[in-house]
C-alpha positions as CSV (number, residue, x, y, z in Angstrom):
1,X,64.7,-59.0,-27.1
2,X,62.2,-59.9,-29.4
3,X,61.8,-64.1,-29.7
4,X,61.9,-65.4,-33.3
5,X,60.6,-68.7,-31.3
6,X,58.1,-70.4,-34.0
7,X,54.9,-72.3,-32.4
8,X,53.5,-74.5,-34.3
9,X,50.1,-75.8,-32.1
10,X,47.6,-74.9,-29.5
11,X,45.2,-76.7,-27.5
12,X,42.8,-74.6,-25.4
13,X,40.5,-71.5,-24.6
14,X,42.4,-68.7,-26.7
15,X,42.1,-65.0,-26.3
16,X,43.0,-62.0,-28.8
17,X,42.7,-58.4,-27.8
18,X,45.0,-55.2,-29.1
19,X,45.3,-51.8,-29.5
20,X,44.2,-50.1,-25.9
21,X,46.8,-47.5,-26.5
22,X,47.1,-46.4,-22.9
23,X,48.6,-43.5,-22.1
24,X,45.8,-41.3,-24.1
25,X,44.1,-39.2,-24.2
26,X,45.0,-38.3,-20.7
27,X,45.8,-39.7,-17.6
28,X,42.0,-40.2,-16.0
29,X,41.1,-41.2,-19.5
30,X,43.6,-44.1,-19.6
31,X,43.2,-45.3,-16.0
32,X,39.6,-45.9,-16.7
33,X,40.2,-48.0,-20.2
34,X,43.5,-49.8,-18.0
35,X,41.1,-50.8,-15.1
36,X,38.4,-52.1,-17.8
37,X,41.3,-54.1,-19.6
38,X,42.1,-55.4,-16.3
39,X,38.7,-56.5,-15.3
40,X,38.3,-58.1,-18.5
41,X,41.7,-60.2,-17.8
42,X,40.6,-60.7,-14.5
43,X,37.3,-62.2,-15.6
44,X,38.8,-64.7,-18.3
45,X,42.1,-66.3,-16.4
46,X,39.1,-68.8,-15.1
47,X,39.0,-70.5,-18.4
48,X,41.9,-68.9,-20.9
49,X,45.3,-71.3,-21.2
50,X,46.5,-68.5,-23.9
51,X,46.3,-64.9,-24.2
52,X,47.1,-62.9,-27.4
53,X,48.4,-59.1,-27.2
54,X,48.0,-58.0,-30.7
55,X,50.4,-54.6,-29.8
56,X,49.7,-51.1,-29.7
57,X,48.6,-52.0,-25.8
58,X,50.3,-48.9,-24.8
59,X,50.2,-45.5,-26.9
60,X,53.7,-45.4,-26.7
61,X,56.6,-47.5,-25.1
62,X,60.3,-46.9,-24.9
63,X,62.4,-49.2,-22.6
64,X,65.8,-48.5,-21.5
65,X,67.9,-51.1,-20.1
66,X,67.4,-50.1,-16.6
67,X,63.8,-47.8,-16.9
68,X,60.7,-48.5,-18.6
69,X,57.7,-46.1,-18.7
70,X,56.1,-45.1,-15.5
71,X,52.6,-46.3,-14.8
72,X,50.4,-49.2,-15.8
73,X,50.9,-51.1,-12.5
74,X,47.5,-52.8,-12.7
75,X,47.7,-53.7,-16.2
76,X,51.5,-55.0,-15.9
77,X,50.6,-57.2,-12.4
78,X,47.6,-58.7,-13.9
79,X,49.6,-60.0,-16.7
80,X,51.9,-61.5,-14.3
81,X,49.5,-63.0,-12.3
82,X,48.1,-64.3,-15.6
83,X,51.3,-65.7,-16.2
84,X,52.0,-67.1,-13.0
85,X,49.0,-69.3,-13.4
86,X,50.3,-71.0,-16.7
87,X,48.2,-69.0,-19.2
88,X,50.5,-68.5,-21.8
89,X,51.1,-64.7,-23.1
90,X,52.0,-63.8,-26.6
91,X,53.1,-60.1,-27.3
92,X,52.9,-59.1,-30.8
93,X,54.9,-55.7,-30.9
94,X,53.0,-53.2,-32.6
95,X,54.1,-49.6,-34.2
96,X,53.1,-47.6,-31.1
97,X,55.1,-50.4,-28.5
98,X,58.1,-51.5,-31.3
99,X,60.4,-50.0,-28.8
100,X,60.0,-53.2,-26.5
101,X,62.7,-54.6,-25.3
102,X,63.8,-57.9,-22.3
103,X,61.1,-56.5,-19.5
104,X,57.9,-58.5,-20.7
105,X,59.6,-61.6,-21.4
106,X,61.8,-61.2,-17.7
107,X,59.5,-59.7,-15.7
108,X,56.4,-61.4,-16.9
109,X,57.2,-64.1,-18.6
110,X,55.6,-63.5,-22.2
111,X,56.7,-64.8,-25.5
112,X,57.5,-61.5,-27.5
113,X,57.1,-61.2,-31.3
114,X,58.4,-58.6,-33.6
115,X,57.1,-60.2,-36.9
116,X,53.9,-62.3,-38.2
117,X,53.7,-65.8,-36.7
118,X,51.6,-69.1,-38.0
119,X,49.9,-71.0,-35.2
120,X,47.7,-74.2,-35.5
121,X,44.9,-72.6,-32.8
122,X,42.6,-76.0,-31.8
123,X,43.3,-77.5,-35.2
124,X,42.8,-74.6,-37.3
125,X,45.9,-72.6,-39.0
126,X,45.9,-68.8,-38.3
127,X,48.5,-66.4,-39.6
128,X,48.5,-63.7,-36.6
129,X,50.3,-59.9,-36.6
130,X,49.6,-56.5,-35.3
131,X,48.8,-56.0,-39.3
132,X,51.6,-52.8,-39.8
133,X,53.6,-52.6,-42.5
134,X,51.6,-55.4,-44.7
135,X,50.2,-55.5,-47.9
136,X,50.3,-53.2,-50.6
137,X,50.5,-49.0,-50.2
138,X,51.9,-46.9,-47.2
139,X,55.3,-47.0,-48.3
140,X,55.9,-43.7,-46.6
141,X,55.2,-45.7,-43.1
142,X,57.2,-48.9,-44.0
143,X,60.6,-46.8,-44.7
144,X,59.1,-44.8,-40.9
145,X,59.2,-48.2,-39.4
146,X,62.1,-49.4,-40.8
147,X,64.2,-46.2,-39.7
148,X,62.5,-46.3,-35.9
149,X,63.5,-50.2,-35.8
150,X,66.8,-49.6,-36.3
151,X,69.0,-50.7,-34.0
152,X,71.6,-48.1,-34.3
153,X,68.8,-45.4,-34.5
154,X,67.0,-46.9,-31.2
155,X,70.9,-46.7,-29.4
156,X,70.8,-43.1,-30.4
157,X,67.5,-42.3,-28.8
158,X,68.6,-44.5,-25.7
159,X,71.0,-41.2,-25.1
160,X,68.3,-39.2,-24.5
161,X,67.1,-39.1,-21.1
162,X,64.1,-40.6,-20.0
163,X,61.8,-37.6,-19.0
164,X,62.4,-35.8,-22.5
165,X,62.6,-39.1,-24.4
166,X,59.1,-40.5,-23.2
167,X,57.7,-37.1,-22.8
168,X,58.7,-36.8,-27.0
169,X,57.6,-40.1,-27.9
170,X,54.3,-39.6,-26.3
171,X,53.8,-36.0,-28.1
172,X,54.7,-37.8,-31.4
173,X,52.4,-40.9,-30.4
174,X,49.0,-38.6,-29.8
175,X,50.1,-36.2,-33.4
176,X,49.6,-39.8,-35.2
177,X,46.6,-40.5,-33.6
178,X,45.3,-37.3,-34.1
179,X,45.8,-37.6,-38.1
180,X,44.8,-41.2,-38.5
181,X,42.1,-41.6,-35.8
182,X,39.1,-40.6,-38.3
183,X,40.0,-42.7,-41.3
184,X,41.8,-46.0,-38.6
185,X,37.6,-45.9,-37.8
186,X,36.3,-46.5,-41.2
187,X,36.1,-49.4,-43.7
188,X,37.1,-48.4,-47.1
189,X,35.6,-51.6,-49.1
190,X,37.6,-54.9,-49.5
191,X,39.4,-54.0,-52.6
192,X,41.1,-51.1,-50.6
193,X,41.5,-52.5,-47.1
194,X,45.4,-53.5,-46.9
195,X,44.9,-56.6,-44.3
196,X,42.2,-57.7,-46.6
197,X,44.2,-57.3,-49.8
198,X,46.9,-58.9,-47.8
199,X,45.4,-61.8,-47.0
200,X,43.8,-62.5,-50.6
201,X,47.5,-62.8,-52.1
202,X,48.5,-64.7,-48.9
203,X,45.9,-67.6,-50.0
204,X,46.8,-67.7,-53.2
205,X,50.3,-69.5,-52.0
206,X,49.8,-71.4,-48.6
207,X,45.7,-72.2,-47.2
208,X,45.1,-70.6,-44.2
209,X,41.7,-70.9,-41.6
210,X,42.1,-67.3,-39.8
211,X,43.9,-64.1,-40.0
212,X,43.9,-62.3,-37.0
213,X,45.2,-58.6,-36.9
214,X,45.0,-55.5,-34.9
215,X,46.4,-52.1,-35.9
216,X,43.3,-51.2,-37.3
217,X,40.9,-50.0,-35.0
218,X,38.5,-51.1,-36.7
219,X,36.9,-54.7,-35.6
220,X,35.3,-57.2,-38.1
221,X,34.7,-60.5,-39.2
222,X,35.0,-60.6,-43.4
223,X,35.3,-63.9,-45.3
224,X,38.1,-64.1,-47.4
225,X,37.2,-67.2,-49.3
226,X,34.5,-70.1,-48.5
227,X,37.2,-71.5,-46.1
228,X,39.1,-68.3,-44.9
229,X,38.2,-65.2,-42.3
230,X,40.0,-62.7,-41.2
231,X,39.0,-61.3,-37.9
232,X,40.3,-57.5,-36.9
233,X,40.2,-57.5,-33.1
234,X,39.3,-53.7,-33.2
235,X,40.4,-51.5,-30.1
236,X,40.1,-50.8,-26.5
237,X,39.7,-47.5,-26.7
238,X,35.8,-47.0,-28.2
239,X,34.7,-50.6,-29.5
240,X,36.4,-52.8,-26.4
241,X,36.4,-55.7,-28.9
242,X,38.3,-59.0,-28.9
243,X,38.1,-62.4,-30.1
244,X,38.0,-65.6,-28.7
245,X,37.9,-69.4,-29.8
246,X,35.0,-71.3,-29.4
247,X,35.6,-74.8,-30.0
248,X,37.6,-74.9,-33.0
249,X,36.2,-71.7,-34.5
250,X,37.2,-68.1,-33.6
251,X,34.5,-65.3,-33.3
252,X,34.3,-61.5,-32.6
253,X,33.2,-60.5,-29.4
254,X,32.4,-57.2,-27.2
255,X,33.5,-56.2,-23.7
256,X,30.4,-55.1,-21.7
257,X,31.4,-54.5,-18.0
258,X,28.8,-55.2,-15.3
């Protein structure tokens, strides 16, 4: 289950990435993004000590107590290895993977979150999250997310079987994506982007260095304040963005495979 575990500071080479959504468009399609991921893990485990999976890594992901979805191998041993090295992993469950359940924390030994965390990342606070379901508008999705989190209502989908219920869950995944991909790609100005919005009220209570989200496919550095940036870690399915400390800063970077 998800960990409510609350970690207060981190030392090290730190590493964000979200929102590879594998699984789509097609199988060929997702392989290729899964083996670039991979290569890209593959190539920082010489220097990371913590890795940061902002959610949404798979386009959908329901886990039974006894199945979980079929495919990913490469993506699901690398992590391991990665894990079996002492990098830490942190899982941040987004609104396509919310269906997660013991098998990352078991199997590969990540920390998994379900909710916004505050980490001190190399002396600097950060307030990290997928980004769903914060600040102001979308209602309509926060009563969604509230009903698919249920426990009851994920017990009831449990009942299904597993070739009908993935099969479903992956038709309802690529519909979303389908009516949200065009405007998840475009910045509507900082007085209507939610995360931005978010973070302005955030401030106004508790001082914060960074906020670091996913979720919108969209990656960016803005400045909040003089003191405070919020970084968007983009996708890994056209931009191939993550971020990455340097020193005690934390900075935007692209994925360019030799």
């Amino acid at each position: 289950m998800p960990s409510k575990e609350s970690i207060s500071h981190i030392e090290g080479q730190v590493y964000f990435v979200s929102d590879s959504h594998l699984g789509v468009p097609n199988y060929t399609s997702s392989l290729e993004r899964e083996k670039k991921l991979v290569k890209w893990l593959d190539e920082i485990k010489s220097d990371a000590t913590h890795l940061f999976l902002l959610g949404d890594i798979f386009d959908f992901w329901f886990e039974y107590k006894k199945v979980i979805p079929k495919g990913y191998t490469r993506l699901l041993g690398k992590l391991s290895e990665l894990s079996d090295m002492g990098i830490k992993i942190y899982y941040f469950i987004g609104n396509h993977d919310m269906w997660i359940r013991d098998y990352f924390a078991n199997e590969i030994g990540c920390t998994v979150f379900d909710s916004p965390q505050v980490f001190l990342i190399n002396g600097k606070k950060v307030f990290v999250a997928h980004g769903d379901g914060l600040g102001p508008r979308d209602r309509g999705y926060k009563i969604m997310k509230k009903i698919f989190s249920c426990k009851f209502n994920k017990w009831i989908y449990a009942r299904l079987h597993p070739n009908f219920a993935i099969w479903f869950g992956h038709y309802l995944s690529r519909r979303s994506r389908a009516a949200n991909a065009v405007k998840d790609e475009v910045f509507v100005g900082e007085t209507k982007e939610f995360l931005i919005l978010f973070a302005r009220e955030k401030i106004k209570t508790e001082p914060f260095d960074y906020f670091i989200f996913g979720h919108r496919h969209l990656a960016m550095e803005f400045k909040i304040d003089e003191t405070t940036t919020y970084i968007n870690t983009g996708d890994w399915v056209r931009l191939f963005s993550y971020a990455k400390s340097v020193g005690d800063k934390i900075e935007l970077n692209y994925y360019k495979a030799d």
